[in-house]
N, C-alpha and C positions, 0 to 999 in steps of 0.2 A: 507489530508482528516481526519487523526486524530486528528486535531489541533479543527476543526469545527466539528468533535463530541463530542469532550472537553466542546469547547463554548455552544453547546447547552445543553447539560448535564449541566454546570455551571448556566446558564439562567435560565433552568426547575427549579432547585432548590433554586436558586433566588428566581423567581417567586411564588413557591412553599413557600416560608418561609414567603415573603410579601403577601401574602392572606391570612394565615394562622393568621399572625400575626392584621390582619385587623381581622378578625372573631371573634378573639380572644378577642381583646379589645370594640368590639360589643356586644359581649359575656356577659363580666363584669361587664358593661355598663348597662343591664338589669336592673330595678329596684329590683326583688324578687331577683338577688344574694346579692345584696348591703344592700337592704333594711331589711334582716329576721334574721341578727345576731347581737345580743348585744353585746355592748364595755365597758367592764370593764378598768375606769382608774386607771396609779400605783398611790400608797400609796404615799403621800403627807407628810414627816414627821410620825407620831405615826402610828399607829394600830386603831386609835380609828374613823375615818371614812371609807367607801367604797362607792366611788363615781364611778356611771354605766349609760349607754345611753339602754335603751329599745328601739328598732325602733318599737316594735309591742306590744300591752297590753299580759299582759301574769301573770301567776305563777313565783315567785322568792323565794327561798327558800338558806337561807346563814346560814352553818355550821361551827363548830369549830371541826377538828379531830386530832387524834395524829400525829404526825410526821410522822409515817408512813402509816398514814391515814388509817386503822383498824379500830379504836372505836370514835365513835362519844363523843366528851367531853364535847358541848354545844349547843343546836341550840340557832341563833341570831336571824333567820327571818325569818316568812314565811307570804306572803299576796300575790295575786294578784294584779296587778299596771296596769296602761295604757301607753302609748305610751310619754318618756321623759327621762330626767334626772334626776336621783336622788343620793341624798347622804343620808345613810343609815349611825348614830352612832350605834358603836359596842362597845357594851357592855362586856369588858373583864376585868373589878376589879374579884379579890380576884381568878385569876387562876395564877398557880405556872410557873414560867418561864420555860421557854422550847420551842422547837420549834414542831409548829403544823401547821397542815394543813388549809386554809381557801378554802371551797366548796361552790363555788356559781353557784344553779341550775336554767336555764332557760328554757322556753318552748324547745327549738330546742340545747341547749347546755352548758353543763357543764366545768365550769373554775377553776384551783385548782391558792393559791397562798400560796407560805410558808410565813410560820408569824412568826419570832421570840419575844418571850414576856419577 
């Protein structure tokens, strides 16, 4: 008898993982989970592009702060865009080496990346 409470116990949660897991990837699946966050790609070599996917038009606003991200040292960017891919050059002559923060703000999400200069 306790062998076949085991199994069904075992089964239930079986069961229980594979539904779950169906729901799940349904879920995802969604277009507005997929579709409403932007993809910042990495740095290609220098500092001196930032290449990002907009799934939705929006506000993009791209900072330069200190290392330890307290003071803001330069804004690079600020405009409204629509819906694409862009590569944004970044303008960083005549700032002194060091390592500083890159802020890049979207409608729904804010990305930091270190930038060594």
């Amino acid at each position: 008898m306790e062998t076949l409470e085991r199994f069904l116990l075992v089964s239930a949660i079986v069961i229980f993982i594979y539904v779950f897991y169906r729901w799940l990837l349904k879920y995802m699946q969604r277009k507005e989970i997929q579709g409403s966050f932007p993809y910042v790609f990495p740095f290609e070599g220098d500092h001196t592009k930032l290449k990002f996917e907009l799934k939705s038009k929006g506000h993009v606003k791209i900072e330069l702060y200190s290392g330890d991200g307290s003071a803001l040292v330069k804004p690079l960017y600020d405009q409204d865009l629509s819906e694409g891919t862009y590569e944004i050059p970044l303008e960083l002559k005549n700032i002194p080496s060091a390592t500083y923060e890159l802020r890049i703000t979207f409608p729904n999400q804010v990305t930091k990346r270190v930038v060594e200069l």
